[in-house]
Residue, then its C-alpha position, 0 to 999 in steps of 0.5 A: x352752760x351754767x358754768x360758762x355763764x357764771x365765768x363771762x360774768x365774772x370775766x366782765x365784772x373784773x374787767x369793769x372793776x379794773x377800767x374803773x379803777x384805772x379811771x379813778x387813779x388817772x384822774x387822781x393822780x392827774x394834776x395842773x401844772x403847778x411851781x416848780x421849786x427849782x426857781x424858788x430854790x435859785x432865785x432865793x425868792x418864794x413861790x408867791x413872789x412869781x404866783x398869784x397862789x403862794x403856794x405857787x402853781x396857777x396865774x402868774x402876777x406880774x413879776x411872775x410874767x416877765x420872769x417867764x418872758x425873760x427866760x426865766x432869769x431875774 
C-alpha cells in the first residue's frame, strides 16, 4: 500500500509542477498588443510617429488615430 501511496504522490506532485509551469509560460509569453512594423517599414515614418510610446504599442496620438481611421493609409 505503501508503494501506491508514494506513486499518487508523485503522479500529483508532477501534475502540479506541470499546470504551474504551463501557467507561468502563458502568462509570460502572453502580451499586449503592440506596433506593427510593417507600417513603420510602409510609410517610412517611425513607431512614435503613430504611438504615444515610441517604441510604439499601447495609445495611439492623434495622428496615430486617424491613421487608423483612415484605413490605415496616409
Amino acid at each position: 500500500m505503501k508503494v501506491h501511496a508514494k506513486k499518487a504522490f508523485a503522479l500529483v506532485c508532477g501534475a502540479a509542477a506541470a499546470g504551474l509551469i504551463a501557467a507561468t509560460l502563458s502568462v509570460a509569453v502572453s502580451q499586449s498588443a503592440n506596433a506593427t512594423p510593417q507600417y513603420a517599414a510602409a510609410t517610412g515614418k517611425p513607431c512614435g510617429q503613430c504611438h504615444q510610446n515610441p517604441a510604439g504599442g499601447g495609445k495611439l496620438k492623434p495622428f496615430g488615430e486617424k491613421f487608423k481611421e483612415n484605413g490605415y493609409k496616409l
